[in-house]
C-alpha angles and dihedrals in degrees: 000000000000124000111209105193125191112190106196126186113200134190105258084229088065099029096111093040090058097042090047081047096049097043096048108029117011106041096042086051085053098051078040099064084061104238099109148080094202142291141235134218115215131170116227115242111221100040124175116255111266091031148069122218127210136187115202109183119190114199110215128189093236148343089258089060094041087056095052084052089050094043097043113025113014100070094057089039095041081048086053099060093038091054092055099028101046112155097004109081143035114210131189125175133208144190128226122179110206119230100185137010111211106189128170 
């Protein structure tokens, strides 16, 4: 298994217009595309004054399949939300391959 992690920092005077727009539009494109299990939103604790920090982590089932996503799909839906987010965000995204799942 495969984390792909977006970290986004949004202007606190767009913040609920993104989240609205992640929760309705982006993130459902994304698990549309079918390369993920599924994905979860999460606010980062600790932010910087004058910004909100999320973290929006996609689990995929491995880095073939990641690569397909990046290749085929990210460029058009990372073009979206610049598109509508211009100026007000800075995004990075990262990869982590998990070793081992520990669940109660």
């Amino acid at each position: 298994m495969v984390i792909y992690n977006v970290t986004v920092s949004i202007d606190q005077a767009v913040e609920h217009d993104w989240l609205g727009w992640m929760r309705s539009t982006h993130i459902p494109d994304v698990l549309h595309t079918g390369c993920f299990l599924e994905c979860r939103l999460s606010r980062v604790n600790g932010e910087e004054d004058g910004g909100c920090t999320y973290s929006v982590m996609y689990l995929v089932q491995d880095q073939a399949t990641l690569d397909h996503y990046q290749a085929q799909f990210a460029p058009q839906l990372q073009q979206d939300h610049a598109a509508r987010f211009q100026g007000k965000f800075a995004a990075f995204r990262t990869t982590l391959n998990v070793i081992e799942e520990f669940k109660k």
